[in-house]
BANU-213002 format. One record per residue: x, y, z of N, C-alpha, C in turn. Coordinates in steps of 0.1 Angstrom, whole numbers, plus 5000, padded with zeros to 4 digits. Layout:
XYZXYZXYZ/...
This chain:
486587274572486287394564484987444570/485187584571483987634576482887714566/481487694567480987844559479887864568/479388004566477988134569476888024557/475988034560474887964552473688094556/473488174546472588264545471588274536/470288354538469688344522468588464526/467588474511466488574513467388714518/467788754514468488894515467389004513/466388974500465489034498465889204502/467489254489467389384489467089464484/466889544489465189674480464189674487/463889604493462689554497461889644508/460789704504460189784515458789734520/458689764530457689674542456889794549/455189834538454589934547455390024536/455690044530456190174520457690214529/457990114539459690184547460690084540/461490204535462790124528463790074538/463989904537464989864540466289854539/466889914534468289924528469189964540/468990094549469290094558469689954569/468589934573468489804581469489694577/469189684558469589564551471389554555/471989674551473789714555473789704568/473389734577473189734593473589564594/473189464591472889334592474189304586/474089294572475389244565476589294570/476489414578477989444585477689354597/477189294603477189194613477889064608/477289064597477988924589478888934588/479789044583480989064578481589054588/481289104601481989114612482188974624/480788884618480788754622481988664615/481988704602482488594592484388654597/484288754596485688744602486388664616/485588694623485688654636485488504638/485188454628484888264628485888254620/486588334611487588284598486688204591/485688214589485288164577485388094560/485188024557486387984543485488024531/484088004535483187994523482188054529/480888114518479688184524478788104511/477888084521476387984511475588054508/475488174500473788294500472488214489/471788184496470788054488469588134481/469488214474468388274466467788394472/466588444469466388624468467088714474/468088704462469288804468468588964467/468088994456466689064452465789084454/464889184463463289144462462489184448/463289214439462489234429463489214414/462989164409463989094387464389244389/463889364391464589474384464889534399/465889524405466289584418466689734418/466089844428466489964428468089974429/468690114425469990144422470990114433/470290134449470990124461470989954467/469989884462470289774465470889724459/471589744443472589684436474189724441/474089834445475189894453475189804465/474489834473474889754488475189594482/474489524474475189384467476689354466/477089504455478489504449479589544465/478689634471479589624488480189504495/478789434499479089364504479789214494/479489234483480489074477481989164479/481989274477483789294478484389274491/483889354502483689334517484289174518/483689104512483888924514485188914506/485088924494486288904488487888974497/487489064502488689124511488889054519/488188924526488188834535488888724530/489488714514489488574508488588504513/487588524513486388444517485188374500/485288254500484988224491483188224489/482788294478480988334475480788234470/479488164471478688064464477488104466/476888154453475088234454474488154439/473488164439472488154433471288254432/470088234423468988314420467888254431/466988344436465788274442464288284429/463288294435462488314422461788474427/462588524435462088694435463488764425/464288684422465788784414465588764397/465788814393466088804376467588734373/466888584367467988484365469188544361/469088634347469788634340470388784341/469888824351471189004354471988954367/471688844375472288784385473588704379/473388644368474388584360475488624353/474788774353476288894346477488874355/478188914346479788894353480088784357/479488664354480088554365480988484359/480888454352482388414347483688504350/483588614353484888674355485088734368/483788644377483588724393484788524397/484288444389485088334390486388314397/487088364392488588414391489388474411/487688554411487688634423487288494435/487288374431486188294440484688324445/484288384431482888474436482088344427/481488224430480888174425479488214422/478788264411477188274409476388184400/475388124402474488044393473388084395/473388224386471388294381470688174375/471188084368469888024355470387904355/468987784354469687674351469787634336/470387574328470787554318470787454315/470187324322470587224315471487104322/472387234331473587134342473687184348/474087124360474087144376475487204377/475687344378477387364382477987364396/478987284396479787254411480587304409/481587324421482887384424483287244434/484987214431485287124442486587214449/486287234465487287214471488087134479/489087204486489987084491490587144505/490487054515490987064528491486944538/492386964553492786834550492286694553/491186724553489486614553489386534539/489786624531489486554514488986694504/488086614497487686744488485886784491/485886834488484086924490483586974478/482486924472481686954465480787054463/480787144457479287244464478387264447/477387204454476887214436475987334444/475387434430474587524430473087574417/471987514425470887494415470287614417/469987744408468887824412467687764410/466587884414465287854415464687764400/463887664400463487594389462187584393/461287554379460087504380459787444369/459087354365458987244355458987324344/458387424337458887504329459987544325/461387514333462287614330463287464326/462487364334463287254335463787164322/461987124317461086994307462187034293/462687164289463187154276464587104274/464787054287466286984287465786814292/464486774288464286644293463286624284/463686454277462486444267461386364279/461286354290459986344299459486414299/458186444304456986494309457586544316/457386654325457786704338456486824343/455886734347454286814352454686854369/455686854374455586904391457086934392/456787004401458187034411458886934416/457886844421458686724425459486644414/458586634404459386544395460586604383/460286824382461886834377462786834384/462586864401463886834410464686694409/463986594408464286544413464986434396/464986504386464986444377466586574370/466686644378467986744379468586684389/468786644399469686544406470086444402/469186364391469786214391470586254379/470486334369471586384360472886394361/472886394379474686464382474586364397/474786214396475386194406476586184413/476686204431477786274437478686164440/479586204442481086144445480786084458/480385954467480285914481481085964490/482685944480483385994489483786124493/483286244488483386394488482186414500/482486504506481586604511480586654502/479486664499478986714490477486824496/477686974494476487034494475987064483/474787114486473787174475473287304478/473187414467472587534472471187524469/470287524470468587514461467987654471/466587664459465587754464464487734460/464487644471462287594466461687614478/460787544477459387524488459887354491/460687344501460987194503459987194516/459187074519458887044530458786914537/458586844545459186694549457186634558/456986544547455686544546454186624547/454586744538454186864536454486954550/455086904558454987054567456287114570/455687284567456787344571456887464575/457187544581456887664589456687814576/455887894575455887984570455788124576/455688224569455488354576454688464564/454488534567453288624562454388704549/455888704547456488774537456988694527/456388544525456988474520455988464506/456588434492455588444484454688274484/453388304484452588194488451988154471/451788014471451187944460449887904463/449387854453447687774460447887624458/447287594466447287444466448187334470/449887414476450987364475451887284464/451187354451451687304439453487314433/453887394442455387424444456087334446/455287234461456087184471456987064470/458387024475459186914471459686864484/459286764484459886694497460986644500/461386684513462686644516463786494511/462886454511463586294507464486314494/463686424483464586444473466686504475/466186554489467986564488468986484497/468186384504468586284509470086224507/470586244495472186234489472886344493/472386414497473686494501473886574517/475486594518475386574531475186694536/474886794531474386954534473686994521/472187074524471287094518470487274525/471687364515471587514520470487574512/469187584520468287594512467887754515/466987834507466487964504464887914504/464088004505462388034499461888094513/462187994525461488004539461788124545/461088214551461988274561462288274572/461988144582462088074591463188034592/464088024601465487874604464587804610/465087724601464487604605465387444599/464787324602465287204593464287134591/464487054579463687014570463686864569/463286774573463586604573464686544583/465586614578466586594590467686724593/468486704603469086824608469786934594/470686824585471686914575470886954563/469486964561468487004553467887104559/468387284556468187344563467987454556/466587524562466387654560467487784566/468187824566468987974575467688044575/466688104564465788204572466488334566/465588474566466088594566466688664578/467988714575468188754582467788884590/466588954581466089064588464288994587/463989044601462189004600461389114590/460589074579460089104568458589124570/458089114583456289064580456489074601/455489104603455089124617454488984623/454688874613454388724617455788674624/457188704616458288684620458588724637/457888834646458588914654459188834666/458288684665458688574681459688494678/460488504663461488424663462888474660/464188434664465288474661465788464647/466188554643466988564632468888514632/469488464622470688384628471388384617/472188374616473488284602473288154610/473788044599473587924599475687894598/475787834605477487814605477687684606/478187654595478887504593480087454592/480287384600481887334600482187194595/482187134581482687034576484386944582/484186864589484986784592485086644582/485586544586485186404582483886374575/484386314566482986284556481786214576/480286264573479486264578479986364593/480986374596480886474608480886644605/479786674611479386844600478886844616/479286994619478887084632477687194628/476587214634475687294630475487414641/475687504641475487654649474887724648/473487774650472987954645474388054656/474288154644474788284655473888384655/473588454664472088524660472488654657/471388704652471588854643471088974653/471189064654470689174663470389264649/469089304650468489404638468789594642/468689634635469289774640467889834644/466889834641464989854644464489754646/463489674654463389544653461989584649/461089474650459489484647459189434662/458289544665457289494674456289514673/455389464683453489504684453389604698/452689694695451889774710450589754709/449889724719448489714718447989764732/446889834727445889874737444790024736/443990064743443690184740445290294739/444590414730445190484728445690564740/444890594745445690694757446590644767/446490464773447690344777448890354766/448990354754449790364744450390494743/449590614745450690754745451390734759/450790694770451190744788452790614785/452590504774453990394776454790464769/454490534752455490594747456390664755/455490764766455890914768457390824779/456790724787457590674797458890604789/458790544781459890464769460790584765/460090714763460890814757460890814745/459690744739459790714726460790584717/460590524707461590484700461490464689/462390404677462490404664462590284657/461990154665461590054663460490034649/460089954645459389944633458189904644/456689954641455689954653454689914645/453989794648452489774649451489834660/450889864652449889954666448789894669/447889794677446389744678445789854692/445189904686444189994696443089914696/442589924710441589844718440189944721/440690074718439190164722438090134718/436790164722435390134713434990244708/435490394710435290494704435790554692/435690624685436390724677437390824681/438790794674439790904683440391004670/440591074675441291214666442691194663/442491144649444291084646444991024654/444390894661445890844669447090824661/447190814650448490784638449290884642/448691014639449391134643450291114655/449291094670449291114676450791014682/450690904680451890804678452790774672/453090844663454090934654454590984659/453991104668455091174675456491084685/455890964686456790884697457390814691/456590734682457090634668457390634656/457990724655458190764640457990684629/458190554633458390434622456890364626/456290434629455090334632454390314612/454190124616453990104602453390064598/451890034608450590014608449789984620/448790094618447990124628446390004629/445989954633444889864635443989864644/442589864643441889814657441089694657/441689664671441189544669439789514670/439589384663437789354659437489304672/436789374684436189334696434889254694/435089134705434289044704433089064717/431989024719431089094731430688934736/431288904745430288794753428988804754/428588684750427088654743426788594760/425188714761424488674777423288614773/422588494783421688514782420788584784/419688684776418688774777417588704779/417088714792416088574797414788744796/413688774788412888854796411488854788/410388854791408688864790408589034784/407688994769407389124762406689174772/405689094779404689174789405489264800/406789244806407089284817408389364812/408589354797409789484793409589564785/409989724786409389814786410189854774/409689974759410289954752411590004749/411490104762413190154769414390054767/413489934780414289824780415089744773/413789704762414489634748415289714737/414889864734415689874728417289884737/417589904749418889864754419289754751/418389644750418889494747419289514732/418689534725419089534714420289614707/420689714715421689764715423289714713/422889674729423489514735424189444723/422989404716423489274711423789344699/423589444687423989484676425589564682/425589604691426989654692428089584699/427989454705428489434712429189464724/428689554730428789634744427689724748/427789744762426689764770426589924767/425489994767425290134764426090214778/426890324773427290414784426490484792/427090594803426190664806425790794797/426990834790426090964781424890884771/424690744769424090694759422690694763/422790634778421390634784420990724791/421590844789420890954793419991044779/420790964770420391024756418890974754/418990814752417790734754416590794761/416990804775416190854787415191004781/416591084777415791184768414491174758/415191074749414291084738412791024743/412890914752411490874760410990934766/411791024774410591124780410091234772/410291274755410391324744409091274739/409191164738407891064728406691024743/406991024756406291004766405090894762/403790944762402890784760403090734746/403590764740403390724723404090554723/405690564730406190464731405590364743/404590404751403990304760403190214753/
């Protein structure tokens, strides 16, 4: 049996004030077009299907697209809530999306809901936990439950698995495997790593389709796995590939692992340098409609480069300069033998970090032969 293992959908979601929705369809018709082309049997979507509890009108539409899209596939849905979706408008209709093989679990309740299928390997388990946090957990446990670690891991032992089944899990936490684990600048951050749950807790099962990260990545061991967003969200993302995660369940313990990688319809990149190297590459590139970081390197004042980079980059989505550093010299010199010309150039020097130009020291030059013996 095969499935797509995706997550962080994060639709609605705009980056820089530019709406993604465009991009967002762009991608999911890759899926659609992947998931055909593998025959796929099942799809794993592991939390923020939403970037926001109350999602704009077009990202609920592109949702209802693409689950039908799938369903036309007989392709079986298994989703969950992340902690950027509203548990309980995710959970509408699910009882009667059922029927459709549209599995959803917005909210936990109390119990862990599975689906078992069957192929000619045996049967397959897929349990599905949305997002939890000891609050949401403690009123279905007469324990204490002061951490993440300890209501995860105290909702597992609730529902132990069948050895002999295949058994996955959908989750969406902050899992990490002796606290470390890759992050990115779009991911919602905690203080202190108070979130965090360690891999060891899913050690029982033989596939662990996780959501929160936006990295692909794996987590303790290979089948404990982040998929990652499928679109880069944050200009920290831009050095790594984006992918579906494809799994092929054989024989209890033999599971095939594959990224297929995603091609974005605008990608994110960085340009950096002075402004006028940056217009003479646009003009040569012909311009494009890439999503654009800009780092200008000038030490002067320029007349709207935004504007000016616009014209090439229309999607340019933030402009920066960068904070120049000035290699520190030694200034070896005798008040007796430096002249007040002199020092105030030194000092220049060192409050601006760069050497004075020539319109600067002709300015200087002025004002001293201006003030003549006063400053001797």
């Amino acid at each position: 049996m095969k499935f797509f293992h995706i997550g962080d959908l994060h639709l609605g979601k705009k980056v820089y004030d530019f709406s993604m929705i465009d991009d967002q369809k762009y991608i999911l018709i890759q899926i659609l077009e992947k998931a055909e082309e593998e025959k796929i049997d099942g799809i794993l979507i592991s939390g923020d299907i939403y970037d926001k509890g109350v999602p704009p009108v077009e990202a609920v539409r592109l949702l209802d697209w693409f689950l039908t899209e799938l369903s036309k596939l007989k392709i079986a849905i298994f989703m969950i809530a992340g902690n950027h979706d509203s548990a309980h408008r995710l959970d509408f209709g699910s009882r009667l999306f059922q029927e459709k093989q549209i599995h959803i679990c917005g909210s936990y309740d109390g119990s862990l809901k599975s689906i078992v299928l069957q192929d000619e390997f045996g049967e397959i388990e897929v349990f599905l936990l949305p997002f939890i946090k000891p609050a949401l957990v403690s009123p279905f446990f007469t324990e204490e439950i002061t951490s993440y670690q300890k209501a995860m891991e105290l909702v597992l032992q609730e529902y132990p698995r069948k050895k002999e089944r295949r058994n996955i899990l959908l989750a969406h936490q902050f899992v990490t495997w002796h606290g470390e684990a890759e992050q990115s600048d779009s991911e919602t951050k905690s203080l202190g790593g108070v979130d965090e749950i360690d891999a060891s807790a899913f050690f029982a099962f033989d596939y662990v389709a996780l959501g929160h990260l936006h990295r692909p990545q794996k987590i303790g061991r290979e089948t404990i796995r982040y998929a990652g967003s499928p679109l880069a969200y944050s200009f920290s993302e831009i050095s790594g590939k984006k992918a579906i995660t494809k799994i092929e369940f054989k024989e209890k313990d033999d599971i095939q692992i594959n990224p297929l990688l995603l091609s974005p319809k605008r990608p994110l990149r960085e340009i950096k340098g002075p402004l006028e190297g940056l217009l003479k590459a646009a003009k040569a590139e012909g311009g494009s409609e890439d999503y654009i970081r800009g780092i200008l390197t000038d030490a002067t004042a320029l007349n709207d480069p935004l504007g000016q980079l616009r014209v090439f980059y229309p999607n340019l989505m933030s402009l920066e300069v960068e904070a120049r550093t000035y290699e520190e010299r030694e200034f070896s010199y005798s008040a007796e033998d430096t002249s007040p010309k002199e020092l105030f150039e030194l000092f220049f020097e060192r409050q601006n970090q760069k050497e004075m130009d020539d319109l600067q020291k002709q300015a200087v030059k002025k004002v001293w032969e201006e003030l003549g013996d006063e400053m001797e």
